[in-house]
N, C-alpha and C positions, 0 to 999 in steps of 0.2 A: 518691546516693553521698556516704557523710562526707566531710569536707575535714579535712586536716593544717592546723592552724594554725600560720603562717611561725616562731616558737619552736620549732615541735617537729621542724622539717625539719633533716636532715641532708645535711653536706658529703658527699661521696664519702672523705676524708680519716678524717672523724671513725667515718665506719661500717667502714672497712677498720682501727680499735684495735679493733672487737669480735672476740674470738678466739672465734667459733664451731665448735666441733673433734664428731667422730663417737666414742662412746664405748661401752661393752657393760656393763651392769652386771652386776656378781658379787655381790653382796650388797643383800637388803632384809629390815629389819625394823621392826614398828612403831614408834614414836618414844613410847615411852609418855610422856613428862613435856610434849610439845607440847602447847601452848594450842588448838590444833585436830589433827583427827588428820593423821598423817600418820607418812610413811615414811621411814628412815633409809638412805641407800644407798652402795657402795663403787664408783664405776665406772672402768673400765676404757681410758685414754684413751691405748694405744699404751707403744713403750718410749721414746720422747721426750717426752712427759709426765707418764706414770707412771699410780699407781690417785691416783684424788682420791676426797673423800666430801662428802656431800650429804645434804639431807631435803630433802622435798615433799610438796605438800600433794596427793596422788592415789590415795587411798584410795576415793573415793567409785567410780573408774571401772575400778582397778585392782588385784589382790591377788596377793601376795607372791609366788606362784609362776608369776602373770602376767607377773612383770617381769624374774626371773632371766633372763640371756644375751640381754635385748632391747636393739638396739642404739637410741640415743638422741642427741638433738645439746643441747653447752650451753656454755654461755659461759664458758669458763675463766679470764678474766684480771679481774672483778671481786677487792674486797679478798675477806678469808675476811668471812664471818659467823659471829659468836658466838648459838646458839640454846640459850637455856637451857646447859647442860654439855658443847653438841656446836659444833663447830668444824666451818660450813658452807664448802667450799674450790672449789664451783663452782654454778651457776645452769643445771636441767636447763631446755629451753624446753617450751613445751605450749602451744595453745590454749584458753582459759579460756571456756568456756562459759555458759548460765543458771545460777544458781543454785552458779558457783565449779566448775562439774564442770571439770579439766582433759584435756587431750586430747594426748599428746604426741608433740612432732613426730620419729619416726622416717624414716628412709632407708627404702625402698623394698627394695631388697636390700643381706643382708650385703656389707659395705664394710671396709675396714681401719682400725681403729681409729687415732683423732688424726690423720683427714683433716681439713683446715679447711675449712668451707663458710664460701661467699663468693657 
């Protein structure tokens, strides 16, 4: 079993700022001008949140019409990112496998959008 190194441990305090929220996305398209490929997306995080937008690097496990209305969890309260001309405004989660394949972490069943998981 890996060990956490005591730096990288978190308070209960500091993991309950991570705004982990359930979202669906409505829009993807490829991100042509990314330095690797990857997807540009609009998702859908409730009407107390709103739609935010996003790219990710999940091309290698996923295609476009894979990902329309999949519901998704991601970190809403990072700053935005500036990627190239696109203005990245949340952090989709996934597990990252060999060789960079992502995997992402979906709910199990449709859930209502801009639930916090905690």
């Amino acid at each position: 079993m890996k060990t956490i190194e005591p730096e990288l441990t978190l308070s209960w305090t500091e993991f309950d700022k991570v705004a982990m929220h359930v979202g669906t996305i409505l829009t993807a398209n490829d991100f042509l001008t990314a330095r690797k490929p990857a997807y540009r997306m609009t998702i859908d995080f409730g009407e107390t949140i709103g739609i935010r937008k996003t790219s990710a690097q999940i091309t290698q496990r996923y295609s476009v019409d894979e990902l329309l209305g999949r519901q998704i969890i991601a970190v809403i309260n990072f700053p935005k990112k500036q990627i190239g001309k696109f203005m990245s405004e949340c952090l989709v989660l996934g597990a990252v496998g060999d060789g960079g394949d992502v995997i992402l972490i979906t709910p199990d069943s449709k859930i209502e959008n801009g639930l916090r998981v905690g």
